[in-house]
VMD Tcl script that draws the C-alpha trace (Angstrom):
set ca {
  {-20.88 17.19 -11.71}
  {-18.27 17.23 -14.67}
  {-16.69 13.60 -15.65}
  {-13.12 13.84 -14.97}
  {-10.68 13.26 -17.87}
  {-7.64 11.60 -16.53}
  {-4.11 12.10 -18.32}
  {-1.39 9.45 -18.74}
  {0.92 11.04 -16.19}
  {-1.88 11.04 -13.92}
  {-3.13 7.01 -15.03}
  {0.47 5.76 -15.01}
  {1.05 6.87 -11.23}
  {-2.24 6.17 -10.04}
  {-1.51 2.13 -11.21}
  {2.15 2.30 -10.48}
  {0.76 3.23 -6.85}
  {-2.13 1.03 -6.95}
  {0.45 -1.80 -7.62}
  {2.95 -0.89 -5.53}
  {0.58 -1.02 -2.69}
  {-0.99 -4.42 -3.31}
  {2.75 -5.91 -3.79}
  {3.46 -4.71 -0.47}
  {0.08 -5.99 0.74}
  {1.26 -9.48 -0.80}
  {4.61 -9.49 1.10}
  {2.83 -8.76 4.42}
  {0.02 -11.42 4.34}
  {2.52 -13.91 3.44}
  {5.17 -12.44 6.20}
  {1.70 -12.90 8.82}
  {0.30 -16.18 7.35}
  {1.82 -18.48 4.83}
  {5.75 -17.62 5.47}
  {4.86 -16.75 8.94}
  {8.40 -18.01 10.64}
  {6.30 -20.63 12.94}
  {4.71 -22.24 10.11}
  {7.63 -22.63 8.45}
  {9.67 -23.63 11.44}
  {6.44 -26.41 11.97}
  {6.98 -27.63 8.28}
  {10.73 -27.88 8.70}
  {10.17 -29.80 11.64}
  {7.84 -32.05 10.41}
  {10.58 -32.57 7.11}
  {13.13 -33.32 9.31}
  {10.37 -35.97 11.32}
  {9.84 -38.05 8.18}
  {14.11 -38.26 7.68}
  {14.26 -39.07 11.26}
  {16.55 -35.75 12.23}
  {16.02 -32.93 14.39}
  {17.00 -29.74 15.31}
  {16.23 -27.34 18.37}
  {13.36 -25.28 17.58}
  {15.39 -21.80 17.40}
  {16.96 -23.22 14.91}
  {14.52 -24.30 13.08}
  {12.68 -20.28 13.57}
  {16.13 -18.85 12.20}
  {16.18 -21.02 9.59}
  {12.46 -19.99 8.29}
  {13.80 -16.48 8.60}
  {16.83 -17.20 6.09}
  {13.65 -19.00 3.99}
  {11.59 -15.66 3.76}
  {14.15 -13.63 3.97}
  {14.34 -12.56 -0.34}
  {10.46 -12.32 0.40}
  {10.56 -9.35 2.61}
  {13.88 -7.79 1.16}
  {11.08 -7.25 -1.77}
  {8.82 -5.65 0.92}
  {11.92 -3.31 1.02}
  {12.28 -2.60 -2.55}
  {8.72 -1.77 -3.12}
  {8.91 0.82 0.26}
  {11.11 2.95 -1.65}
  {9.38 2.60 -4.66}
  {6.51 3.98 -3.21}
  {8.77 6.90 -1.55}
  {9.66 7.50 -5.19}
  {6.29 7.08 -6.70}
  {4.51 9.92 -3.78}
  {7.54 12.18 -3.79}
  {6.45 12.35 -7.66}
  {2.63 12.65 -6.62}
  {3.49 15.64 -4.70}
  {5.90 17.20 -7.02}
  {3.15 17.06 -10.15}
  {1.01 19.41 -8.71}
  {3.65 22.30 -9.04}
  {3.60 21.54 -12.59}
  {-0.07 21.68 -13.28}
  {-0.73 17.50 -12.68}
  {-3.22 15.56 -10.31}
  {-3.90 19.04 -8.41}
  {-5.02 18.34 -5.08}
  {-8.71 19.00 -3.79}
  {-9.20 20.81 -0.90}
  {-12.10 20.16 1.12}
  {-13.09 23.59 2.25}
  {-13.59 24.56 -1.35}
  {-16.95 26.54 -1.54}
  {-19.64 24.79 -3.80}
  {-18.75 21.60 -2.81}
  {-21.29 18.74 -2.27}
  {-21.23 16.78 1.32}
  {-20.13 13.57 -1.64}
  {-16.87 15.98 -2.44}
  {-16.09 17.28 1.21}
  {-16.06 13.36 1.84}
  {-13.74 12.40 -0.69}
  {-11.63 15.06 -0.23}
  {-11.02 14.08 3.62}
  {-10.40 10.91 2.76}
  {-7.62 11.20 0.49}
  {-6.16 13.50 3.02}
  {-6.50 11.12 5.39}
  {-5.14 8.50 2.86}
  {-1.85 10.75 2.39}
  {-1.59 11.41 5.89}
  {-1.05 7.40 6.46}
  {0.87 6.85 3.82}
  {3.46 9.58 4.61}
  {3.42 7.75 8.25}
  {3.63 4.30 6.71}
  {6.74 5.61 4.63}
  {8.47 7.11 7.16}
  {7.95 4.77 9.93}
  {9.54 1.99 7.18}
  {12.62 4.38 6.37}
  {13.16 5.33 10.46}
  {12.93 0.72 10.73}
  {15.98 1.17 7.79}
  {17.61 3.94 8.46}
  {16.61 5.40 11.68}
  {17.96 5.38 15.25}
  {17.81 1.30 17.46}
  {16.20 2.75 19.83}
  {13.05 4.06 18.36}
  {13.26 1.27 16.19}
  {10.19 -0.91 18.55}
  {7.86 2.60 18.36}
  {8.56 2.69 14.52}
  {7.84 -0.88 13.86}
  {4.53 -0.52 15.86}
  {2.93 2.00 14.36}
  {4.15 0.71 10.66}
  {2.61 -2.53 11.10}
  {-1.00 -0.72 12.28}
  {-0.43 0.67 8.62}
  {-1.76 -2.62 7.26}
  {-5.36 -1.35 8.57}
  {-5.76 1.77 7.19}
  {-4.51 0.46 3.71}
  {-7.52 -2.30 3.93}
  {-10.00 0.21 4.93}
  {-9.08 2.80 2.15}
  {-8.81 0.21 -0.35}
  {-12.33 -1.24 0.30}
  {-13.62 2.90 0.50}
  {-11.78 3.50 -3.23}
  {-13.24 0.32 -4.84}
  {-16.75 0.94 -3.28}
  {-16.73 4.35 -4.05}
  {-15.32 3.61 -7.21}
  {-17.94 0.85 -8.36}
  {-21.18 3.28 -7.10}
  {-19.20 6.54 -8.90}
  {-19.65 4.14 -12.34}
  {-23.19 2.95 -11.73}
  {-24.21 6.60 -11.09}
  {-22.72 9.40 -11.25}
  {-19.75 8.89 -13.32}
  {-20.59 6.08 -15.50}
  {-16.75 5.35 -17.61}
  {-14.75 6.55 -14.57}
  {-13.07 2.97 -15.03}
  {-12.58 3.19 -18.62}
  {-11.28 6.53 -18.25}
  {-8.42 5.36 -15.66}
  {-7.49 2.70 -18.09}
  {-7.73 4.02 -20.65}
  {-7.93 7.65 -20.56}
  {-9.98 10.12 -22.12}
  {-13.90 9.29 -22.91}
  {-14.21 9.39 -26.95}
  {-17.16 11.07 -27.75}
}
mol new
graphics top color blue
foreach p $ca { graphics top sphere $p radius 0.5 }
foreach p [lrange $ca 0 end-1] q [lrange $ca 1 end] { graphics top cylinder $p $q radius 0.2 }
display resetview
């Protein structure tokens, strides 16, 4: 198989994506865990022990919402980055760039068949993760709960295709395609 060259349209929206992604990853592990609104509502509490004040614990809630609140208005600004950044990943291909592959190409090894379904699967998500974000924004109250739902099960397909594209990543440059990270960073393999 033929090491793929990778041009600087293609490298520049494959990190802009890659980034995009893990920022948004960032804002929801810190929405679940760290600035989850009961852990901040605890530590609030617990301030307000040591000064001898309280407050009712709704309040305290809808105060660690007001806390987190820039936080996820972020999670906001990167959605529609990504719109903008896969709106431009499927324009490129009617201009020659990052042509898609289609798995029922003939000659294709079981490797390539793989990788091809997974990226459609990939896309398939994302498009849902998108629109399931801009329905939560922009959409109708009362499919609002449905929408929410099925965006936050998007977390689990982003972990699982993110541990499939580093693993297949890392064995694609130890066999292979040895320089397939190189060649994403920096483009094409001098000779």
């Amino acid at each position: 198989m033929k090491n793929k060259d990778y041009s600087l349209i293609y490298r520049l929206l494959h990190w802009a994506i890659a980034i995009s992604m893990m920022l948004l990853l960032c804002t929801i592990f810190l929405r679940m865990y760290w600035m989850n609104k009961n852990h901040v509502s605890d530590i609030i509490q617990q301030f307000l022990e040591t000064k001898n004040m309280s407050l009712p614990e709704d309040d305290t809630i809808l105060l660690a919402k007001q806390i987190r609140q820039p936080m996820w208005i972020w999670h906001i600004y990167l959605g529609y980055v990504l719109v903008g950044l896969f709106a431009l990943r499927f324009a490129l291909p009617f201009f020659g760039e990052m042509k898609f592959s289609s798995p029922f190409k003939a000659g294709l090894s079981l490797k390539e068949k793989f990788q091809s379904w997974v990226y459609i699967v990939f896309y398939i998500c994302v498009f849902t993760s998108l629109f399931t974000g801009m329905m939560l924004k922009f959409g109708p109250e009362s499919q609002e709960e449905l929408m929410e739902e099925i965006h936050v099960l998007s977390l689990y397909y982003l972990l699982v295709y993110i541990v499939l594209h580093i693993g297949g990543v890392i064995m694609a440059e130890f066999t292979s395609d040895h320089g397939i990270v190189s060649r994403i960073i920096g483009g094409k393999k001098k000779d």
